[in-house]
Residue frames relative to the residue before (quaternion, step in Angstrom):
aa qw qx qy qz dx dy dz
X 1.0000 0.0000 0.0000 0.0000 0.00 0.00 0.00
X 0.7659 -0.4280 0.3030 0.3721 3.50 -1.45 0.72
X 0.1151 0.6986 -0.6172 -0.3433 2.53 0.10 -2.35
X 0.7532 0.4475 -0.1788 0.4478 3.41 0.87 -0.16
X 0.4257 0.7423 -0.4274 0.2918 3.72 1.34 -0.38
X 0.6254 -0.5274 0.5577 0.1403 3.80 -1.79 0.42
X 0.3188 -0.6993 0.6395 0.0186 2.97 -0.60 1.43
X 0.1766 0.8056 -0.5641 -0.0397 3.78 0.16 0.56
X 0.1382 0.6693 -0.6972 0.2164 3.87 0.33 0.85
X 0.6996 -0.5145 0.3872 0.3097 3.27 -1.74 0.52
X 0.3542 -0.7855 0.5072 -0.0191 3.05 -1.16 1.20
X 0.4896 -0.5747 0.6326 0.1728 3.77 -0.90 0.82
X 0.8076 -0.3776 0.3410 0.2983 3.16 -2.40 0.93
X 0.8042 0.5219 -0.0678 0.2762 3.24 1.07 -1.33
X 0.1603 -0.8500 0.2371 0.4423 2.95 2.62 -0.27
X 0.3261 0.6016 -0.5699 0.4548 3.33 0.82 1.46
X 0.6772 -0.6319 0.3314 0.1798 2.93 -1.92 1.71
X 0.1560 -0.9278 0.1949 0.2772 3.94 0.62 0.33
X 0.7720 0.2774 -0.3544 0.4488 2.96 1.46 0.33
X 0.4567 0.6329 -0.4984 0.3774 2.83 1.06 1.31
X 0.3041 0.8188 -0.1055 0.4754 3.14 2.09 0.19
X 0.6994 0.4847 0.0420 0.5236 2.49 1.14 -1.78
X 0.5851 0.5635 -0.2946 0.5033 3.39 1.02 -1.22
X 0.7895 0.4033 -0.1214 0.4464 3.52 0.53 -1.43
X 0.3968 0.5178 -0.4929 0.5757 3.71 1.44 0.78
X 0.7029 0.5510 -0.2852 0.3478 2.89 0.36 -1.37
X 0.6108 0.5707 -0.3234 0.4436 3.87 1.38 -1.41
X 0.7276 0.3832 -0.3365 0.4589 3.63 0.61 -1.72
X 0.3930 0.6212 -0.5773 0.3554 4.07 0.59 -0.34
X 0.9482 0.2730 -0.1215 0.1080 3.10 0.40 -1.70
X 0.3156 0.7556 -0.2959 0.4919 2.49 2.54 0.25
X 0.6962 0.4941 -0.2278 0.4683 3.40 0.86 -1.39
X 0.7368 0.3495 -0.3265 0.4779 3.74 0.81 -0.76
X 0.4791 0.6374 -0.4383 0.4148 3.79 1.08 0.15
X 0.5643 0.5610 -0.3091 0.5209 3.32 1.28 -1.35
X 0.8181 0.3922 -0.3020 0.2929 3.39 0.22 -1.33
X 0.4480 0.6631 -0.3486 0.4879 3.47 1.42 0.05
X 0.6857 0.4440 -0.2274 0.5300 3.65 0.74 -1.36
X 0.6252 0.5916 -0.3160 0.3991 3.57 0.77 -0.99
X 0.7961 0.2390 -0.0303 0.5552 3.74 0.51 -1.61
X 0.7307 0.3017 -0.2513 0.5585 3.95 0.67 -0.35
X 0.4722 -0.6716 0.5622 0.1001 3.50 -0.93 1.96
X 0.7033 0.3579 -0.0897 0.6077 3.69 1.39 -1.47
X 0.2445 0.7722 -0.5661 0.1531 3.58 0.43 0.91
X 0.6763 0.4936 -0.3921 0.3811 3.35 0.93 -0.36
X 0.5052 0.5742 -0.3913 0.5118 3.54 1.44 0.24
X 0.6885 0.6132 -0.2711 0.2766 3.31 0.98 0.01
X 0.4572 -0.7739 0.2943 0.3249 3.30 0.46 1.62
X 0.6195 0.5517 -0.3055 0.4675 3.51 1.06 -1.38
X 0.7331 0.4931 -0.3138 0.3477 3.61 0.54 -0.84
X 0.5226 0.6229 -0.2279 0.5357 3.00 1.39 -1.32
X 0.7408 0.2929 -0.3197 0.5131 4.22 0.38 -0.55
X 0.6087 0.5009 -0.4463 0.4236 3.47 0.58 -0.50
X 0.5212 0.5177 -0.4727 0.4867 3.90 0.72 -0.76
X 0.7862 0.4670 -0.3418 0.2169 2.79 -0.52 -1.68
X 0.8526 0.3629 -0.0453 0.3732 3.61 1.05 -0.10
X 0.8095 0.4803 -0.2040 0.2690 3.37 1.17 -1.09
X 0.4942 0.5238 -0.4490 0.5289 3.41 1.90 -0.15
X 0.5846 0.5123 -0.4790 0.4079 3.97 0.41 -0.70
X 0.5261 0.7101 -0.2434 0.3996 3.47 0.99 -0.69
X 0.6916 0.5272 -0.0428 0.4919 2.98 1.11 -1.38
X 0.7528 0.2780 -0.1534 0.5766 3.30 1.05 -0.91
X 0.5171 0.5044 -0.4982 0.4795 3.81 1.03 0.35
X 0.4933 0.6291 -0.4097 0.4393 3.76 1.42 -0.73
X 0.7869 0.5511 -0.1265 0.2471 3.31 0.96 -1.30
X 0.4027 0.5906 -0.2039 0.6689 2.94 2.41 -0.91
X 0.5681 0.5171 -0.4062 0.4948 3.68 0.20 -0.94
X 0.9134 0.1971 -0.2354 0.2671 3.45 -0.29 -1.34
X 0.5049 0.6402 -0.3922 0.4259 3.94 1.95 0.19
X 0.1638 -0.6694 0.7189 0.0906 2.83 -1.10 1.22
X 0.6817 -0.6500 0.3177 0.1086 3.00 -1.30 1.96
X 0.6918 0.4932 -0.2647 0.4561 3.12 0.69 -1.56
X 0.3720 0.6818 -0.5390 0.3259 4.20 1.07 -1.30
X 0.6983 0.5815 -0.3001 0.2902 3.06 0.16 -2.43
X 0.6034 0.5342 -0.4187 0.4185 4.08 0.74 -0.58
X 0.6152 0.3779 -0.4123 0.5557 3.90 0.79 -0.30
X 0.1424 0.8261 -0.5376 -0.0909 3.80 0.61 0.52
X 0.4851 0.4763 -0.5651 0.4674 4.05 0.78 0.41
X 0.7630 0.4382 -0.2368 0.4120 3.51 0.13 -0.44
X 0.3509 0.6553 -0.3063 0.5947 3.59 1.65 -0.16
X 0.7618 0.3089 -0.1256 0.5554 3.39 -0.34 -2.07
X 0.7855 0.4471 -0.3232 0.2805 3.43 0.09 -0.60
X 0.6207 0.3574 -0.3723 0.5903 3.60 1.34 -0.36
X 0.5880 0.5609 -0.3795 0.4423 4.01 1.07 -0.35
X 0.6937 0.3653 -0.2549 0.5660 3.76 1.01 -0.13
X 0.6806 0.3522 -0.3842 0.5149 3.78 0.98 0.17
X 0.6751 0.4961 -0.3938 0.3782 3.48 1.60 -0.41
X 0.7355 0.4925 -0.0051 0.4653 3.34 1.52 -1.27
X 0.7471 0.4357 -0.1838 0.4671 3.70 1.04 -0.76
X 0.6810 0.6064 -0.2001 0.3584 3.11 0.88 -1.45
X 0.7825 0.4153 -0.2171 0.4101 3.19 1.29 -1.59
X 0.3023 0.8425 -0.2449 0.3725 3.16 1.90 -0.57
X 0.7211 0.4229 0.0740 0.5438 2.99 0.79 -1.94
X 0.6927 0.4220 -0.2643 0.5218 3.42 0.55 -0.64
X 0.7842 0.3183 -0.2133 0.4881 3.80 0.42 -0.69
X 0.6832 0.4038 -0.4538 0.4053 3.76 1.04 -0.16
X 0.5654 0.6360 -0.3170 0.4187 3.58 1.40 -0.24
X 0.5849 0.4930 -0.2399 0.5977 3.54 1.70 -0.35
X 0.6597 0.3370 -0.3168 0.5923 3.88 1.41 -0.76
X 0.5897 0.5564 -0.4287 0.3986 4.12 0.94 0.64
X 0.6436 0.4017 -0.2905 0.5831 3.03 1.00 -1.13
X 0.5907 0.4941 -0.4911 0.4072 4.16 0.49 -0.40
X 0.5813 0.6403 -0.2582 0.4306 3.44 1.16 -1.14
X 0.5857 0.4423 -0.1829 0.6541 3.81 0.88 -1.03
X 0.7680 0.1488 -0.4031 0.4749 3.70 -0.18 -0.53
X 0.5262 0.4725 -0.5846 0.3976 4.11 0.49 0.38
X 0.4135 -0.5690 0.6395 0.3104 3.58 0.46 -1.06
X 0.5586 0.6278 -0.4360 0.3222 3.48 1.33 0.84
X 0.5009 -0.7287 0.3048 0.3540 3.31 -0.71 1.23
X 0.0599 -0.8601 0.5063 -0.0171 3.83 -0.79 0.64
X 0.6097 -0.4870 0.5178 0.3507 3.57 -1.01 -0.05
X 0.4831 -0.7145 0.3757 0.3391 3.65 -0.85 1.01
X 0.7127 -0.4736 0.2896 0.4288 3.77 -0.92 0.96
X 0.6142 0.4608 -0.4114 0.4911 3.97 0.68 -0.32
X 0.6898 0.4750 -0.2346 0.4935 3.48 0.44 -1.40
X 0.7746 0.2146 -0.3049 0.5109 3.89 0.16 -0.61
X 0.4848 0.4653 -0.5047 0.5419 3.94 0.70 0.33
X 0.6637 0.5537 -0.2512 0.4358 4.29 0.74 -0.49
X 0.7995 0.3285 -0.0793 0.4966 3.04 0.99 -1.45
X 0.6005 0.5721 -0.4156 0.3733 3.84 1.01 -1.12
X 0.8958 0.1530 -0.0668 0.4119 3.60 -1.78 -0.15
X 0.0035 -0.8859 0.4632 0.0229 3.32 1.29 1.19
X 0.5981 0.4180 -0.5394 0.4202 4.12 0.59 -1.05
X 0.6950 0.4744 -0.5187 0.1509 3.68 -0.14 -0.59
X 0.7879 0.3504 -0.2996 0.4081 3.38 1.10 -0.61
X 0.3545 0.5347 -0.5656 0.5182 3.63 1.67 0.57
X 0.5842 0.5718 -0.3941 0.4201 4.21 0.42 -0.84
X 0.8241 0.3032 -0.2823 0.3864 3.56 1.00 -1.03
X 0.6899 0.4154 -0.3873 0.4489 3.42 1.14 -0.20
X 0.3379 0.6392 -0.5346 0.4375 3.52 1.26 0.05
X 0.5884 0.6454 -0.3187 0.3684 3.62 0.66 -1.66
X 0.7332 0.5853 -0.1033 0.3304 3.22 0.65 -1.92
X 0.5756 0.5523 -0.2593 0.5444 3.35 1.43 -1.55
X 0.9120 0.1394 -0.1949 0.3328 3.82 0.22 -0.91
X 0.2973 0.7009 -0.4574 0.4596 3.12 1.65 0.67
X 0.5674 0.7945 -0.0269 0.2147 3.64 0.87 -1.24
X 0.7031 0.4589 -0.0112 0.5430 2.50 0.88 -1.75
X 0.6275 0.6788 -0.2148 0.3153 2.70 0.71 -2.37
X 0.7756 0.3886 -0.2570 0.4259 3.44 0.60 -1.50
X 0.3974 0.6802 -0.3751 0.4886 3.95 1.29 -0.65
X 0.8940 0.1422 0.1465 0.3987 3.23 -0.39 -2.00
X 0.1397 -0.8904 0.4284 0.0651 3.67 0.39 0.63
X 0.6573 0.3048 -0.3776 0.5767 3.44 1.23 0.81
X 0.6329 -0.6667 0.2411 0.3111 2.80 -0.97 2.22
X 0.8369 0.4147 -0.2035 0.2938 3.63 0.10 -1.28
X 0.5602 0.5533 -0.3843 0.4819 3.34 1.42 0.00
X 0.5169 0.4970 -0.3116 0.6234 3.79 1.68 -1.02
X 0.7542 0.3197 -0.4186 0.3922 3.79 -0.26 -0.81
X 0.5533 0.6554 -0.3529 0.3740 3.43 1.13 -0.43
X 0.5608 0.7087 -0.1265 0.4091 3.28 1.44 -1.37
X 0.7025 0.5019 -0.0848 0.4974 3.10 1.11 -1.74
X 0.6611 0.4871 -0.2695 0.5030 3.66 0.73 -1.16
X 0.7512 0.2684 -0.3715 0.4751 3.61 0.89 -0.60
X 0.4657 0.4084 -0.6027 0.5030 4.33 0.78 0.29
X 0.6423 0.6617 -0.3271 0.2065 3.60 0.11 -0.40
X 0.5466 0.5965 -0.1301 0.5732 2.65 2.02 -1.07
X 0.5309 0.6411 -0.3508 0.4291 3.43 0.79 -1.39
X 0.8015 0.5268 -0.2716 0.0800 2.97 0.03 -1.74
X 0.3498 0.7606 -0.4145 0.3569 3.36 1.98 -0.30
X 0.6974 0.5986 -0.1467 0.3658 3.37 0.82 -1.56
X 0.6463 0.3263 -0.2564 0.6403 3.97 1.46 -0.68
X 0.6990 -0.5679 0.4196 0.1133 3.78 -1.14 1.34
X 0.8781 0.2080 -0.0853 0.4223 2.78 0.29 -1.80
X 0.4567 0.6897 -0.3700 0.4229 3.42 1.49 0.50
X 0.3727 0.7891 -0.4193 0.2501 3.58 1.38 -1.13
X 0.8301 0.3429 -0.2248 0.3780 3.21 -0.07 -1.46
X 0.6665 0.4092 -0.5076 0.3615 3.81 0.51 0.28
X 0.4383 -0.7292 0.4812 0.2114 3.29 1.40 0.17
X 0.0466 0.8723 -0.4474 0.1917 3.54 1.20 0.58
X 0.6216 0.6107 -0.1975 0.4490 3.61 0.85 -1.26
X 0.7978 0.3315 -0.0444 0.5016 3.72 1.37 -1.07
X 0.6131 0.4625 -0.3220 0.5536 3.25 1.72 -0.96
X 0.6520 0.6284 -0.3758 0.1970 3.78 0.23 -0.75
X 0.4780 0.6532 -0.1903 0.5555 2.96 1.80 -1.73
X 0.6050 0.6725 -0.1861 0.3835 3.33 0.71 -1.50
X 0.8116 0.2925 -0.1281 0.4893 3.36 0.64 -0.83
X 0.6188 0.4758 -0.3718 0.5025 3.45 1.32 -0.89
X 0.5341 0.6183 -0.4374 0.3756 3.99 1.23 -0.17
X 0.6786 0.5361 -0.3135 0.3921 3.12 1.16 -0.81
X 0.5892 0.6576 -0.1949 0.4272 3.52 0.97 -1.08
X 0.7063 0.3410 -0.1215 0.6083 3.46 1.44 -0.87
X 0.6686 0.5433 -0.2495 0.4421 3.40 1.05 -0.32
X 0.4778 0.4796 -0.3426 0.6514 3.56 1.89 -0.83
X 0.8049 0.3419 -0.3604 0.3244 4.00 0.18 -0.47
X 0.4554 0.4669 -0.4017 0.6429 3.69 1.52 0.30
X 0.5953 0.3807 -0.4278 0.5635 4.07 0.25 -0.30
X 0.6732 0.4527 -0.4646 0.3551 3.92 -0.03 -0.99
X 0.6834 0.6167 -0.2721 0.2803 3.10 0.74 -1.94
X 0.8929 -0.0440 0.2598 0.3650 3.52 0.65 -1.33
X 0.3488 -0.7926 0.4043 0.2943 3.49 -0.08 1.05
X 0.5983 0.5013 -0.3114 0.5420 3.72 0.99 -0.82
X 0.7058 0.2340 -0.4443 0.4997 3.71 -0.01 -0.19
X 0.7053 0.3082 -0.5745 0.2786 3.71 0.04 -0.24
X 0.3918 0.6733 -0.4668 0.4188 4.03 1.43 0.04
X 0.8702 0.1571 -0.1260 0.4496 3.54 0.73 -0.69
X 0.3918 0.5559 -0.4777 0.5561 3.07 1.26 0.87
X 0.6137 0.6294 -0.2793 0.3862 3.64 1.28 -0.73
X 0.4316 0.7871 -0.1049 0.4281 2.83 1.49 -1.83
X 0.8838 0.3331 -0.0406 0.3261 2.95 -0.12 -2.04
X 0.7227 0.3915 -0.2153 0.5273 3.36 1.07 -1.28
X 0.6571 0.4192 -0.4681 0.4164 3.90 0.96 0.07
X 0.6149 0.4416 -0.4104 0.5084 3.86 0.98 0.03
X 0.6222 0.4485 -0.4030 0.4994 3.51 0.81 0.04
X 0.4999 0.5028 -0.3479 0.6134 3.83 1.30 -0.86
X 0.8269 0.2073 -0.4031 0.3327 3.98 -0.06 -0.04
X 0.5821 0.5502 -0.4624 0.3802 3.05 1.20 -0.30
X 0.3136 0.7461 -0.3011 0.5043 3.37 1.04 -0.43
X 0.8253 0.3788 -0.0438 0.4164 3.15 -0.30 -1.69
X 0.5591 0.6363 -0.2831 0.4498 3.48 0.98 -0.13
X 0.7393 0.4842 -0.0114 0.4678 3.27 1.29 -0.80
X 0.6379 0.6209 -0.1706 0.4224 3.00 1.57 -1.23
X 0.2090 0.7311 -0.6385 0.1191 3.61 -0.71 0.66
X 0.9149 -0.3120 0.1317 0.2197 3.19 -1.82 0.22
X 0.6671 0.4744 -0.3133 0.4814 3.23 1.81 -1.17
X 0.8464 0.4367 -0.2649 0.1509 3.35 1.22 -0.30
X 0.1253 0.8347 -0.0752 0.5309 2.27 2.70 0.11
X 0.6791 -0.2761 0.1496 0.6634 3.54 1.05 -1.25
X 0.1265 -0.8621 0.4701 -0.1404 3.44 -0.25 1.70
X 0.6556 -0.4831 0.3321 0.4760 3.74 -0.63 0.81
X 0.0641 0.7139 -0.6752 -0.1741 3.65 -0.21 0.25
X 0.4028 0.6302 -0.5938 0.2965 4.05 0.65 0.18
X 0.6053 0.6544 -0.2980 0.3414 3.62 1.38 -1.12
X 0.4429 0.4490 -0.5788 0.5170 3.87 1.22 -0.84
X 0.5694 0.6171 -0.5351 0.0929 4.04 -0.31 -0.42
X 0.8179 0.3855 0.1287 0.4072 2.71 1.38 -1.83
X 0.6951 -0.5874 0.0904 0.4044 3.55 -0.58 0.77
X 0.4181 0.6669 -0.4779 0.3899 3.40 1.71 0.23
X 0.3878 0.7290 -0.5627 0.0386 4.16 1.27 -1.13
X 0.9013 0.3322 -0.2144 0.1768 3.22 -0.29 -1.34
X 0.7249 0.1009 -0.5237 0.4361 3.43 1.66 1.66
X 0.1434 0.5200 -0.7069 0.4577 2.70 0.70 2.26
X 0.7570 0.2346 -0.3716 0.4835 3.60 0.64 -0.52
X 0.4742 0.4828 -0.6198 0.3974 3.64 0.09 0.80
X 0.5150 0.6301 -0.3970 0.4244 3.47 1.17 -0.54
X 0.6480 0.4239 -0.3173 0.5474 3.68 0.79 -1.66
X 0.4832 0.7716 -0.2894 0.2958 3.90 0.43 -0.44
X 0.8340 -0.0096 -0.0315 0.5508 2.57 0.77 -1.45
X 0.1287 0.6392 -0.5725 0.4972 3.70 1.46 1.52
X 0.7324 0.6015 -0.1205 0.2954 3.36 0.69 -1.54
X 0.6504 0.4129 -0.2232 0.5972 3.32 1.26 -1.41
X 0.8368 0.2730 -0.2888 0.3766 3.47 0.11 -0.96
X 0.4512 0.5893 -0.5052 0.4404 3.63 1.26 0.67
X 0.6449 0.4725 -0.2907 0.5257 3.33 0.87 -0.98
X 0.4899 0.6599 -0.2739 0.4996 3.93 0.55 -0.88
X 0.8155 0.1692 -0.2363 0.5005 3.48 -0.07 -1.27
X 0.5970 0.6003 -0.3646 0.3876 4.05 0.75 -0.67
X 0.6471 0.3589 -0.3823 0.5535 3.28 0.97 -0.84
X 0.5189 0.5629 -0.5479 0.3374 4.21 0.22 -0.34
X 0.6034 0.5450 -0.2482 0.5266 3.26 0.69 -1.77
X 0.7624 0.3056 -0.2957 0.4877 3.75 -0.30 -0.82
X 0.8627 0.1727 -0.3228 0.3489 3.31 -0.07 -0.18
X 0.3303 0.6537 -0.5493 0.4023 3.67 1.29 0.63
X 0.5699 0.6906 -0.2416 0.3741 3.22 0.85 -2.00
X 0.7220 0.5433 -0.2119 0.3723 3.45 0.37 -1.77
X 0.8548 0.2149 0.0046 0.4723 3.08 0.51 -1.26
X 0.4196 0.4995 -0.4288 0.6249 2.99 1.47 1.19
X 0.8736 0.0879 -0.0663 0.4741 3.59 -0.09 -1.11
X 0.5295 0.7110 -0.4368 0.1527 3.51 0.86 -0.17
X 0.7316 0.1476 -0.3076 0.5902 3.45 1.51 0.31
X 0.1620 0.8096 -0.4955 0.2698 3.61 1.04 1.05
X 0.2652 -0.7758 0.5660 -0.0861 3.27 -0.40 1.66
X 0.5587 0.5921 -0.4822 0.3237 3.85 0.89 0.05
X 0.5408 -0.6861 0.3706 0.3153 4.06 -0.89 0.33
X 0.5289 0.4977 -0.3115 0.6128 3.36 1.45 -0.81
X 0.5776 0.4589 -0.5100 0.4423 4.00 0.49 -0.23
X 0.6495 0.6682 -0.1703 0.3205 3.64 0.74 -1.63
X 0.5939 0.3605 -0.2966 0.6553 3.48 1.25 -1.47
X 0.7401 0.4219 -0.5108 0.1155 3.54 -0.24 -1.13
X 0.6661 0.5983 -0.3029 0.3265 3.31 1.31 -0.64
X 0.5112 0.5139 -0.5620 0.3984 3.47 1.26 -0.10
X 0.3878 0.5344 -0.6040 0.4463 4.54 0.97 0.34
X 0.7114 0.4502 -0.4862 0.2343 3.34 0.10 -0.94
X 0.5019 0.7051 -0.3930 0.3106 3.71 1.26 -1.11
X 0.7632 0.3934 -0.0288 0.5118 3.82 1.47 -1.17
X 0.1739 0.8325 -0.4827 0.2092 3.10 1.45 1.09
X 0.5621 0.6699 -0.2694 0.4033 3.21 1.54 -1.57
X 0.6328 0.6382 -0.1256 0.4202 3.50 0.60 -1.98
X 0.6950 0.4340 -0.1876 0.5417 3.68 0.57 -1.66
X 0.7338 0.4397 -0.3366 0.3936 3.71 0.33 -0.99
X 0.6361 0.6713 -0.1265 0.3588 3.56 1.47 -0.56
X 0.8007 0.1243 -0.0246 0.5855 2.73 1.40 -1.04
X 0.4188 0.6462 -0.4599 0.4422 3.24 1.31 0.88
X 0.4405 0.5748 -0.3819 0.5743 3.33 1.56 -0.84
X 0.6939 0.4160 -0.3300 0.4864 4.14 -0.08 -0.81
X 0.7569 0.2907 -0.2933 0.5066 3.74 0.23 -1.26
X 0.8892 0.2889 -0.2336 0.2668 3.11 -0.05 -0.59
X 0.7240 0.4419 -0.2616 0.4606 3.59 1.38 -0.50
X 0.5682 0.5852 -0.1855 0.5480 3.37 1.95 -0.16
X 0.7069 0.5776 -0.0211 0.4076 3.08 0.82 -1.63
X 0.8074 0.2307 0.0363 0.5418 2.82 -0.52 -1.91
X 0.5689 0.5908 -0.3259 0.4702 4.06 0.63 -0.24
X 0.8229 0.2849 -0.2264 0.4363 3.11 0.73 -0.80
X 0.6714 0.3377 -0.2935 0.5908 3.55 1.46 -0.33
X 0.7103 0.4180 -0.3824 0.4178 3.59 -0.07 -0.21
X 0.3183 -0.7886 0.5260 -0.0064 3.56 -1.26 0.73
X 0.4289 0.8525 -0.2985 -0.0115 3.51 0.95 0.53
X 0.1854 -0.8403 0.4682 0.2010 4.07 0.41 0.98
X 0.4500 -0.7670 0.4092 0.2042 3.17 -0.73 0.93
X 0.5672 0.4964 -0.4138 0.5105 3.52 1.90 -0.33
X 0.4560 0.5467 -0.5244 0.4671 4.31 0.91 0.17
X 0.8656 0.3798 -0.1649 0.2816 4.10 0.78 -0.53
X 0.1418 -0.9066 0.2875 0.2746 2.78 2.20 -0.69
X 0.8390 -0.0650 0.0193 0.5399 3.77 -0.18 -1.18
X 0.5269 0.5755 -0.3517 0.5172 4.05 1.71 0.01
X 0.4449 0.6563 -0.5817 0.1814 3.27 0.85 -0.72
X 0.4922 0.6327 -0.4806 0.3557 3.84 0.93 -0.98
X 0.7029 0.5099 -0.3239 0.3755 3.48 0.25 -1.43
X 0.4857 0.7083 -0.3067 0.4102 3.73 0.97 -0.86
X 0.7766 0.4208 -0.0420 0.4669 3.02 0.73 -2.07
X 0.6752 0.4682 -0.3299 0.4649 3.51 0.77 -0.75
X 0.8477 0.3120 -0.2237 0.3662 3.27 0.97 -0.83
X 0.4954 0.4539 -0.4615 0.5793 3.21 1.24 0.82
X 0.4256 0.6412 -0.3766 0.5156 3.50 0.90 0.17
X 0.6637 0.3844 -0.2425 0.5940 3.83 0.90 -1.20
X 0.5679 0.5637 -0.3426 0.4922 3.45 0.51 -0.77
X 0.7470 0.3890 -0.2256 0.4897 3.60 -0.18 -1.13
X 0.7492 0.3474 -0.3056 0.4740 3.80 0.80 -0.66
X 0.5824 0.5831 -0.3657 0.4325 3.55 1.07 0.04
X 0.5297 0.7575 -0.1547 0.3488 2.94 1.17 -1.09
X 0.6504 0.5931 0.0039 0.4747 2.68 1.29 -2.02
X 0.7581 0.4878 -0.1371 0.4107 2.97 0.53 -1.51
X 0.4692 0.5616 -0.3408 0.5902 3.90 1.41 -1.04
X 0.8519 0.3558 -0.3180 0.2157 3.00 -0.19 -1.81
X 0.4767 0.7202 -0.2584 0.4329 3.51 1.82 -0.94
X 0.6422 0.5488 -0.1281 0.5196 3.59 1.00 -1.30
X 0.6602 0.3809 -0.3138 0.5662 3.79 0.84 -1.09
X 0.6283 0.6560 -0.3109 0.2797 3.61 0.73 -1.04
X 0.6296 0.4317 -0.2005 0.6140 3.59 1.24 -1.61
X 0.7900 0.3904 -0.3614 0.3048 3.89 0.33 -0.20
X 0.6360 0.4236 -0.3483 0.5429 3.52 1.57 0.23
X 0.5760 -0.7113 0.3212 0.2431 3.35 1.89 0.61
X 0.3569 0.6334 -0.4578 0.5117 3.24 1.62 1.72
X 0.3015 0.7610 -0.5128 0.2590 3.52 1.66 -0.20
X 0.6316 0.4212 -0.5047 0.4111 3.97 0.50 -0.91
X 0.5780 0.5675 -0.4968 0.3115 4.16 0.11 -0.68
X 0.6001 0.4735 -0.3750 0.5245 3.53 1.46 0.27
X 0.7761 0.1100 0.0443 0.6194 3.27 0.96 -0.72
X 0.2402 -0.7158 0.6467 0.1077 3.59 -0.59 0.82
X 0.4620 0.5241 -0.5795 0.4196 3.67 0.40 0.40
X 0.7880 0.4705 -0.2802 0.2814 3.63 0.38 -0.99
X 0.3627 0.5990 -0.5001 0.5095 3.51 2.15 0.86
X 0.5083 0.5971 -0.4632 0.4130 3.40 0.89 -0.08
X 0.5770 0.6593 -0.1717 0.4505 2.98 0.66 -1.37
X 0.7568 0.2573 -0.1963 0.5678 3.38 -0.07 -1.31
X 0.6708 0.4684 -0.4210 0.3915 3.98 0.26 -0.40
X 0.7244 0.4155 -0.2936 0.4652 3.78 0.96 0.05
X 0.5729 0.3580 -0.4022 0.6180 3.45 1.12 0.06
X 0.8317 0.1443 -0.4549 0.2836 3.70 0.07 0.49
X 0.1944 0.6951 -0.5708 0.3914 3.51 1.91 1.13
């Protein structure tokens, strides 16, 4: 396989893919209504709905991300790291220092400014060492499959180092190299990605059938101890049925909207463009914010509570999305992306 081939599905005003856009609304939706679950439900991990949405929608996220990497790029790897740390760190850093000091002026208890600058907006800094893992190699071993090979086994490792846990590295990397192979099995052929769909959504429920909270989030103290190696059958099968359920989603999507001609399809996808933006500042409105003033028990709502959640979910992504939109027009757009100080430093050179 390529690793490097053209998605040439139909494209938008913006010459972005559009249902792939779409796909990645659909991801932050489910990010944002997970949150709102953890936020307002003490017993969220009892919550079947929550419990499937994990088990899947950040891998998701990072197969989007594989999808859109062209392989070969990764060979300029100073330029790589360097636009991946102004796209991914900086803002990171820049917006969790702005949800501390908001924290401090509420009087809400928090984690000390190192620790929640380490731990907050974790995919971005699993995205950049993910980067890093297959950047690495690459430059070592100059044939692809021996480097991706390379990578998949630091990835693995990483179970074994603590302070790594939380980027979930072990699940997100795979994660991404699925995507990368999966965009060259979509390009190649509509029937195989139909039965590649097929295949990986009957394997994504069986899966799912099994799946529950302990495995979902599992002692990772155990990789320590002579029990590791089914603790790592556990991380295994995090892995399979992450990868599984992303590829369903992606390749429903595809072969759903990829030649969708409706207008309400078209706008919805210009959200997807502010996936980055939404995932950022939902963490502020809604894990800051709306957490600390709102009050919602799920035993006041019983079997609606969903409706609650979904629709404070739209709310929180609209929000976003305005507040994103007001932001790029007073020419704060770089506080997403610290590349575009470049930008702005050469138009007044």
């Amino acid at each position: 396989m390529a690793l490097s081939k053209t998605d040439k599905s139909p494209i938008n005003s913006k010459g972005r893919i559009i249902w792939l856009d779409i796909v990645k609304l659909f991801a932050i939706v489910l990010v944002v209504y997970g949150h709102c679950i953890q936020q307002f439900d003490g017993n969220y991990l009892e919550s079947s709905l929550f419990v499937a949405i994990y088990s899947f929608h950040m891998p998701m996220f990072m197969m989007l991300s594989g999808y859109m990497l062209d392989y070969n790029k990764l060979l300029n790897w100073k330029g790589v790291l360097a636009k991946r740390l102004y796209q991914l760190i900086f803002p990171s850093i820049f917006w969790l220092t702005i949800a501390y000091v908001i924290k401090g002026a509420l009087d809400i208890s928090q984690l000390s400014l190192s620790r929640a600058l380490w731990f907050g907006l974790w995919f971005l800094k699993s995205l950049f060492v993910c980067t890093i893992l297959l950047v690495v190699p690459q430059q070592i071993f100059r044939h692809k499959y021996i480097s991706l090979t390379i990578s998949l086994i630091l990835s693995q490792i990483t179970v074994f180092i603590p302070h790594l846990w939380f980027l979930q590295l072990n699940v997100m990397l795979p994660s991404l190299m699925a995507g990368m192979f999966v965009k060259d099995i979509f390009v190649k052929s509509k029937k195989q990605t139909v039965i590649i769909t097929i295949v990986s959504f009957i394997v994504f429920l069986f899966l799912l059938h099994s799946f529950d909270k302990d495995i979902l989030y599992p002692n990772m103290f155990l990789m320590l101890s002579d029990n590791w190696i089914d603790q790592y059958y556990i991380q295994l099968y995090k892995l399979i049925i992450g990868i599984s359920g992303g590829i369903s989603i992606l390749g429903l999507f595809k072969i759903l909207f990829e030649s969708a001609e409706i207008k309400i399809i078209k706008r919805l996808s210009a959200l997807g463009r502010f996936t980055l933006e939404i995932y950022i500042l939902q963490s502020l409105i809604l894990e800051v914010l709306l957490s600390h003033y709102l009050e919602i028990s799920p035993d006041n709502y019983g079997d609606y509570i969903w409706l609650i959640y979904i629709s404070l979910s739209i709310i929180v992504i609209a929000i976003s999305f305005c507040l994103a939109k007001i932001l790029s027009r007073c020419g704060l757009d770089w506080t997403f992306n610290f590349n575009k100080i470049k930008s702005l430093c050469l138009k007044f050179q």
